[in-house]
N, C-alpha and C positions, 0 to 999 in steps of 0.2 A: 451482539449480532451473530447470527448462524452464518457456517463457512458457505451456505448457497449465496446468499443474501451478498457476502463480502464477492463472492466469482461474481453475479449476474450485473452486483453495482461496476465496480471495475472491468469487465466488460462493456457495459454502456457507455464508460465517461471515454474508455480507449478508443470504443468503436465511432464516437461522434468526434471526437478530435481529428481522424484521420477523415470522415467524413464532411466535414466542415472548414477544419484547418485554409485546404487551398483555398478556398471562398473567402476569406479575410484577405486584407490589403498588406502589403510587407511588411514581416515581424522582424521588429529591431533586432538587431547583429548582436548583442550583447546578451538575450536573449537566447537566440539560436546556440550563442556559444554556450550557455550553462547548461542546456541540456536540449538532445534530438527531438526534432519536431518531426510529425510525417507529413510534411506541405506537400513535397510531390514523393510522396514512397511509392515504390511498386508493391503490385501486390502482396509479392512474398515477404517484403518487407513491413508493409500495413499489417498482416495477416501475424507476422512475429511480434509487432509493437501490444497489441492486443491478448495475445495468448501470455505474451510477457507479463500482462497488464495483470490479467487472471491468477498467473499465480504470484506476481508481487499484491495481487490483494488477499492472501493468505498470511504472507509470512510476519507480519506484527503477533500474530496468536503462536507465534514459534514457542513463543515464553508459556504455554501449556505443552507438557509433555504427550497429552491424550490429541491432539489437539489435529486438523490436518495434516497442519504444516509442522508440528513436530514429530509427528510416526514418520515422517517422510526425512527431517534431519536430525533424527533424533541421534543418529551414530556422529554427529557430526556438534550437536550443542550440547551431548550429555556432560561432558567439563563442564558445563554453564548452569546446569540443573545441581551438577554436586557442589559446586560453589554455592549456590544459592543455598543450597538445604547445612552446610558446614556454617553460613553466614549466620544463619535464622537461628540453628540451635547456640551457635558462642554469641549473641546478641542477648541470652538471656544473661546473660554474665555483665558484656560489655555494649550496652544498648544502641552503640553509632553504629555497629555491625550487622544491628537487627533491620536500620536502615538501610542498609547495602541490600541485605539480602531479600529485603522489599522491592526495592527498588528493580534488582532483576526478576521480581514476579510477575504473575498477569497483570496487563496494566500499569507495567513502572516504566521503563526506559525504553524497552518495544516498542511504547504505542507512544512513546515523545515527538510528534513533528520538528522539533528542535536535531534532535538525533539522527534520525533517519536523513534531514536535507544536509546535515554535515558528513554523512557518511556516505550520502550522494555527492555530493560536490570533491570530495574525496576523492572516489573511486570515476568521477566525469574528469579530474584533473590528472590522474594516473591514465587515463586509455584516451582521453582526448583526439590522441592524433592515431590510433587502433582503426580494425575494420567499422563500416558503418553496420554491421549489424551488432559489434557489440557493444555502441553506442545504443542502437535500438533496442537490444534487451536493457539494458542500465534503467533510459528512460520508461519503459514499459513498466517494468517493475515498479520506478519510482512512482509511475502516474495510482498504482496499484495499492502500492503501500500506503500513499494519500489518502486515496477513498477510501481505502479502509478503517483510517484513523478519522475521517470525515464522518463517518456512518457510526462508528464506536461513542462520536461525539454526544451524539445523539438517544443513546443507548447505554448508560450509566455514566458516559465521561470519561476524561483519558488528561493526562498531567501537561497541560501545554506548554505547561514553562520549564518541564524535566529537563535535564536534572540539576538545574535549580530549587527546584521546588516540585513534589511527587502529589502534590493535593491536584487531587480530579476536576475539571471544571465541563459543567457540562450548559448548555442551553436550558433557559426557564421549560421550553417544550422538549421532551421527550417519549422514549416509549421502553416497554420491556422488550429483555430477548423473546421472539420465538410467540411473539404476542401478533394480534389479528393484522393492529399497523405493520406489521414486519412483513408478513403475507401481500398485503397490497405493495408494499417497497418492493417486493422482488416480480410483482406482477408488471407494476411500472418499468423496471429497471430492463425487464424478458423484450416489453414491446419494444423501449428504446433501441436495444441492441438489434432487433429484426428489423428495425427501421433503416437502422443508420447503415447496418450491413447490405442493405437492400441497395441503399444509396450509392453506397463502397461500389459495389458491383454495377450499377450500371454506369458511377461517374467514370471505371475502369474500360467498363466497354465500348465505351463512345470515344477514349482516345485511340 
């Protein structure tokens, strides 16, 4: 998937949840606790949960150097790019290290939904009781990095059971990157978001 395509999806799914969310009947407490909902956010808040959302649908392709979201933390994961590249060349030697250093490539433990919700649940259990906006970026991002790995599903496949097991599994239906379906995916995704933001604003202005 192109890094448009991962903004406009996450995007849409952030902007309809804050959209939609109050309109549902009381979400269980157990629930609420593992991770921020924006049932009555305010604006500002709404408005963080989303942009959140945008750029935690970037960060699984961190694991490309060239990549959005790695020019952007590239000072910050280059340890992670030399490990990987130190793993891959002593892997020809000792081959369970050739695994390691796969494993940290595109599409190894990045794009693991396994990974990502223990490293959520993680990091919701360390700030728990912190401000509620930085409960609101956590979840944003989380909702972000989701779709992202929702859409990559789609789109050659992504290790669901990492790092258990690094084998891809994808859906009988797919599509290429950058392919016409993909075009229409971000056309769908552009309306949803002008819809639901549409909604945002008026359900705000009528309280």
């Amino acid at each position: 998937m192109m890094a448009l395509t991962h903004r406009t999806g996450s995007i849409a799914v952030a902007a309809a949840m804050v959209a939609l969310l109050p309109d549902l009947q009381k979400i269980p407490e157990y629930v609420t606790d593992f991770i921020w909902l924006p049932q009555a956010a305010s604006l500002p808040l709404a408005a963080c949960f989303i942009i959140s959302s945008c750029y935690g649908g970037l960060l699984p392709d961190a694991d490309i150097p060239h990549s959005t979201a790695g020019k952007h933390l590239r000072i910050l994961l280059w340890p992670l790019y030399l490990i990987k590249k130190v793993l891959l060349i002593l892997g020809h030697i000792i081959k369970p290290l050739k695994k390691a250093g796969t494993a940290l490539g595109h599409r190894g433990l990045f794009h693991s939904p396994l990974f990502h919700t223990l490293l959520f649940v993680i990091l919701s259990a360390l700030f728990h009781d912190s401000f509620e906006w930085l409960r609101c970026i956590l979840a944003g991002a989380y909702i972000g990095v989701m779709s992202h790995l929702f859409l990559d599903l789609f789109s050659g496949g992504i290790p669901l059971l990492a790092p258990f097991s690094m084998k891809r599994q994808r859906p009988a239906i797919s599509f290429k990157t950058g392919s016409f379906l993909e075009v229409i995916f971000n056309l769908v995704f552009i309306f949803i978001s002008v819809c639901m933001l549409y909604l945002i604003v008026l359900k705000k202005s009528m309280l």
